[in-house]
N, C-alpha and C positions, 0 to 999 in steps of 0.2 A: 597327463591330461592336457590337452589342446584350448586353448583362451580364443574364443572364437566371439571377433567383434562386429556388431553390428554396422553398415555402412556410414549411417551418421557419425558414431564412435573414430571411426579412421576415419571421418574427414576432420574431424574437432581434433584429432592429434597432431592432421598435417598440418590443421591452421595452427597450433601453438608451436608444430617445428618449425614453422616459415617464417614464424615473430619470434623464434628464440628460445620459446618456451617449453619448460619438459612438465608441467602439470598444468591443468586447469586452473588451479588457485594464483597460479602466476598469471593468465590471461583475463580471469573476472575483475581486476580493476582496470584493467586498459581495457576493456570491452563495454564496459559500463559507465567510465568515464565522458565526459563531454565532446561532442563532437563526432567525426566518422569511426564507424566500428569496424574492424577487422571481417572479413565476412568469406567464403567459400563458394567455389563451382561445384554442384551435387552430383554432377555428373562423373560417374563412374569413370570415362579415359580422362577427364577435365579434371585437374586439381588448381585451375587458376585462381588467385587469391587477390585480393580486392577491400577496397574501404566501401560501406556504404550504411544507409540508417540502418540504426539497431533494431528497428521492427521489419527489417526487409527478410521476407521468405520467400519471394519470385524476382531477385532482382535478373539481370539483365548480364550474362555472362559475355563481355566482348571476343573470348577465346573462342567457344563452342556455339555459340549464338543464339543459345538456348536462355530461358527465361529460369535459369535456376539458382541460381547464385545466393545462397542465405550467409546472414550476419549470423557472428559468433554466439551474440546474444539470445537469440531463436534458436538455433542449431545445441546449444546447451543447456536451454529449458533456464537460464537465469533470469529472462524476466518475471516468469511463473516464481521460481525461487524466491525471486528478490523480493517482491511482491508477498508471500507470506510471510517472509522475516519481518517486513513492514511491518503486516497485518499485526502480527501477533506483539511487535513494541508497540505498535499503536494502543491497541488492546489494553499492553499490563500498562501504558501512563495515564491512559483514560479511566482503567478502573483504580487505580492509585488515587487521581486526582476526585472521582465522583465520591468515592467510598472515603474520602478526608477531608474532602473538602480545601485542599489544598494543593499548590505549584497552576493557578488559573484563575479565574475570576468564575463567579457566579451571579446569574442576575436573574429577576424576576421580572416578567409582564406585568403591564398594568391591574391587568386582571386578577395574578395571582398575588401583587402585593394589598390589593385591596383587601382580602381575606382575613379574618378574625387572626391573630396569635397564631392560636390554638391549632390552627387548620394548616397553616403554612408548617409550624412546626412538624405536624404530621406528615404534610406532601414533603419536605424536605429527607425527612427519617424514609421515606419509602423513594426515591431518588438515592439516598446513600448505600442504602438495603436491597435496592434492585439487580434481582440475577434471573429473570426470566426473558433471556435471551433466544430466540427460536430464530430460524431461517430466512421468516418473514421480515424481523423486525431490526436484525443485525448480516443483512448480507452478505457484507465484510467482512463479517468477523471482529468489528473492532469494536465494537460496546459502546455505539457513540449514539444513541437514538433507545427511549425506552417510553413507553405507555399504561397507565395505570388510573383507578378510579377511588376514589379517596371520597365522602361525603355524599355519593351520588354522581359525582363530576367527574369528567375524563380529563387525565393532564397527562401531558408529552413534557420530556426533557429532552435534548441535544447537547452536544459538545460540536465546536465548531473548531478551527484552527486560524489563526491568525499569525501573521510575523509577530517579531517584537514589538512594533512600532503599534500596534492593531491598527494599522493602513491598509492592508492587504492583505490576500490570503498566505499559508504557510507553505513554502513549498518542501517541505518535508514534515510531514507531521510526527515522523520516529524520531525524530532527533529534539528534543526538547529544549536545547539551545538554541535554538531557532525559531522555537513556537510558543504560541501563546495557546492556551486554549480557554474557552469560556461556556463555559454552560452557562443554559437558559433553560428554566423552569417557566411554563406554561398552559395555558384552560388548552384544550385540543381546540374551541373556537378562536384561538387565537393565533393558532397555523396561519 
């Protein structure tokens, strides 16, 4: 039986024989890393190889002079990839830290610490309890945004990301050495 590969397939091979490389797993962190990425001519007689940004899917072939030239990164579908591996750590530290209450901080509006006891205990229990995740309300996928009505009242929570320092925002939010996260419990009037 005959292994018959798709055009992108042999140009992603040529590009990891041109850097060295006999697998893809050897070319995902120099491709992903910082700065210019490894990138390919699409064109069929064109195998010219080139650095250029990781989002580039028309760049600019100086051999053929054609507008084809794609980064490694596109050409192997890893920012889609890398992007759900996110998603899904973001996910299990989001629901780790909502469902425990713990590895973040949690804070209340003015509005919802005004609330009786009794009530905040409740809205807190149904924030720890929350699994009505639908398309609308977690696009992401990552369990960080949820809505509910407790007493008659609508209340929203979030989880946000911050660095360590909570100065700025996280620039990774999967990696939990590096972020802060903070739920906020909230009246929906208080969006």
């Amino acid at each position: 039986m005959d292994l018959v590969l798709s055009g992108r397939s042999v140009k992603l091979l040529k590009l990891c024989e041109s850097l060295g490389f006999r697998t893809l797993d050897q070319l995902e962190p120099f491709a992903v890393a910082d700065g210019p990425c490894p990138a390919i001519c699409m064109t069929e007689e064109c195998d010219k190889t080139c650095k250029t940004d990781k989002h580039e899917a028309n760049g600019y072939c100086d051999a053929c002079g054609g507008k084809t030239v794609v980064s490694a990164v596109v050409l192997a579908g890893l920012c889609e990839a890398r992007k759900e591996r996110n998603a899904v750590r973001i996910r299990e530290l989001n629901d780790a830290f909502r469902t425990t209450l713990r590895g973040g901080s949690v804070m209340m509006t003015p509005g919802v610490a005004e609330l009786p006891d009794c009530v905040k205990a409740d809205v807190v229990s149904k924030v720890v309890s929350f699994g009505d995740f639908t398309e609308d309300n977690d696009p992401h996928g990552e369990h960080d945004f949820g809505s509910f009505d407790v007493v008659g009242r609508k209340f929203f929570w979030k989880i946000d990301y911050y660095d360590r320092t909570l100065t700025g925002g996280a620039d990774d939010p999967a990696d939990p050495d590096k972020t802060s996260r903070v739920l906020t419990i909230m009246l929906a009037g208080e969006y």
